[in-house]
C-alpha positions as CSV (number, residue, x, y, z in Angstrom):
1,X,-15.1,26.0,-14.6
2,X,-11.2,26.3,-15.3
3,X,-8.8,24.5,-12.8
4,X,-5.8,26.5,-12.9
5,X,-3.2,23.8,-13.2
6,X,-0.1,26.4,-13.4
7,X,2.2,27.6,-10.5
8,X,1.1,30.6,-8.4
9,X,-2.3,31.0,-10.0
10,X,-4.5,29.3,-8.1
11,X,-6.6,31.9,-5.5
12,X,-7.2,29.3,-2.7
13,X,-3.6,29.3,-2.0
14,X,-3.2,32.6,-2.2
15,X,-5.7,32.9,0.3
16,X,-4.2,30.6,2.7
17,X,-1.2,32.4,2.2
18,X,-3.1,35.6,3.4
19,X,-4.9,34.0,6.2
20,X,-1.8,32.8,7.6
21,X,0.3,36.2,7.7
22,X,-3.1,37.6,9.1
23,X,-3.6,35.2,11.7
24,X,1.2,35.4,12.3
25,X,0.5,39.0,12.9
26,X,-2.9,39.2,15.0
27,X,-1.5,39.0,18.5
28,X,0.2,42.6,17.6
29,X,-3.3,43.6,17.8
30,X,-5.1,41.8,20.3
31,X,-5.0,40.7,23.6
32,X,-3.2,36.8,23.7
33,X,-1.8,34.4,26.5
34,X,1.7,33.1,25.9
35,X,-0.2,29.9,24.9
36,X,-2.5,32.0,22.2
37,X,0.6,34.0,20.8
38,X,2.6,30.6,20.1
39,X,-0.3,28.8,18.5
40,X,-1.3,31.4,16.6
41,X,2.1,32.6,15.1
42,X,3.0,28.4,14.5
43,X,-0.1,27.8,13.0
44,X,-0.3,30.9,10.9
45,X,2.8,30.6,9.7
46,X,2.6,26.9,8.4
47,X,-0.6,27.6,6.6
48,X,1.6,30.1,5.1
49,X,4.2,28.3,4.3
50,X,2.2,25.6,3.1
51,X,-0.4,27.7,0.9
52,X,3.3,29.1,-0.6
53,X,4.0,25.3,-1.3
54,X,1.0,24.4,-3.2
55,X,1.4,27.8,-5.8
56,X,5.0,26.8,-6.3
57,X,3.3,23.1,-6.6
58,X,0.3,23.1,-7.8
59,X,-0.6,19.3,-8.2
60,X,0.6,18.7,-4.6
61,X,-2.5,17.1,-3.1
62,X,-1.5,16.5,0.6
63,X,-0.5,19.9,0.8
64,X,-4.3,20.8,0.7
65,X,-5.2,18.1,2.8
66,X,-2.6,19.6,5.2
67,X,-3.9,23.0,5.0
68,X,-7.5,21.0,5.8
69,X,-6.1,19.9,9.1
70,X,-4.1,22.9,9.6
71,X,-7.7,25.0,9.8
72,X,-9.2,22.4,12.1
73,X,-6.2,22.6,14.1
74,X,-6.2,26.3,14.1
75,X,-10.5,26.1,15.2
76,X,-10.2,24.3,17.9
77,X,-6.9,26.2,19.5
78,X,-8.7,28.2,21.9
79,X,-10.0,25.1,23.6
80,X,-7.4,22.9,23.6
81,X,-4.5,26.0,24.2
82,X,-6.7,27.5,26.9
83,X,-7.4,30.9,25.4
84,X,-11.1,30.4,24.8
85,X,-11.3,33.0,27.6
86,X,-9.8,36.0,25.0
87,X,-12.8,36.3,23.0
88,X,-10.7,38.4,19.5
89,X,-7.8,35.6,19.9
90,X,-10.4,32.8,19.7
91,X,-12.4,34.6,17.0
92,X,-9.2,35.3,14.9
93,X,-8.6,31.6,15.6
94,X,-12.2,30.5,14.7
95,X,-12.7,32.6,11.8
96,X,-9.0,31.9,10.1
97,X,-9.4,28.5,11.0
98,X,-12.8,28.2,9.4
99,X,-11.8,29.7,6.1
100,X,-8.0,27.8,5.6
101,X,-10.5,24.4,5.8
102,X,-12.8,26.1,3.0
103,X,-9.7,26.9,1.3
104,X,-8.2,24.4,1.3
105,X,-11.2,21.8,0.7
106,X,-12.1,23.8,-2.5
107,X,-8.5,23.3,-3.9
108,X,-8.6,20.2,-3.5
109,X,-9.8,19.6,-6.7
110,X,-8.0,21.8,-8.7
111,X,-4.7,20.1,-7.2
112,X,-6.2,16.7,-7.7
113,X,-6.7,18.4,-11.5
114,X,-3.1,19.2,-12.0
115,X,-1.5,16.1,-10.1
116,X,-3.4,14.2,-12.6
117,X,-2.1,16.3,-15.2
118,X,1.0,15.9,-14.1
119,X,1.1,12.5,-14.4
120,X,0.1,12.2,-17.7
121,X,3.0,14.4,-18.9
122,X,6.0,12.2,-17.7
């Protein structure tokens, strides 16, 4: 298995970069509460932002930890937002929140990789 150590080649953070447009640019195609359009375009776009980040950095491990949190964040929305009721919000929620944790949990070692080798270069 090859970690991919070098900026803007790693494909979990492209991903999270992905699921985060995806999930800024859902409520333009389904139904969403005030509170649901918010959470969802916040949310979205720091798992964005943040999978951006970690390709421009790739040995930045709390950025995947943060992208971990981010997805559970993002899961658990329609409960604690009150949009549980708007069943394709909550499944673009629940299914984007889902994958930004597996996304970010599998980087995790890759960035632990090039932090490491990071390290050893100064």
């Amino acid at each position: 298995m090859q970690v991919m150590t070098r900026a803007w080649t790693r494909w979990q953070d492209w991903a999270e970069v992905v699921i985060g447009v995806l999930v800024v640019l859902s409520p333009l195609v389904v139904t969403t509460s005030n509170a649901a359009m918010w959470t969802m375009i916040v949310l979205g776009a720091l798992i964005a932002i943040d999978g951006l980040a970690s390709l421009a950095m790739p040995g930045m491990v709390y950025g995947e930890w943060f992208q971990v949190v981010l997805g559970a964040l993002l899961f658990i929305s329609p409960w604690v937002m009150g949009y549980s009721d708007l069943m394709a919000a909550s499944w673009v929620s629940w299914v984007g929140g889902v994958l930004t944790v597996a996304a970010g949990a599998t980087a995790l070692s890759a960035a632990n990789a090039a932090h490491s080798g990071l390290a050893g270069s100064h």
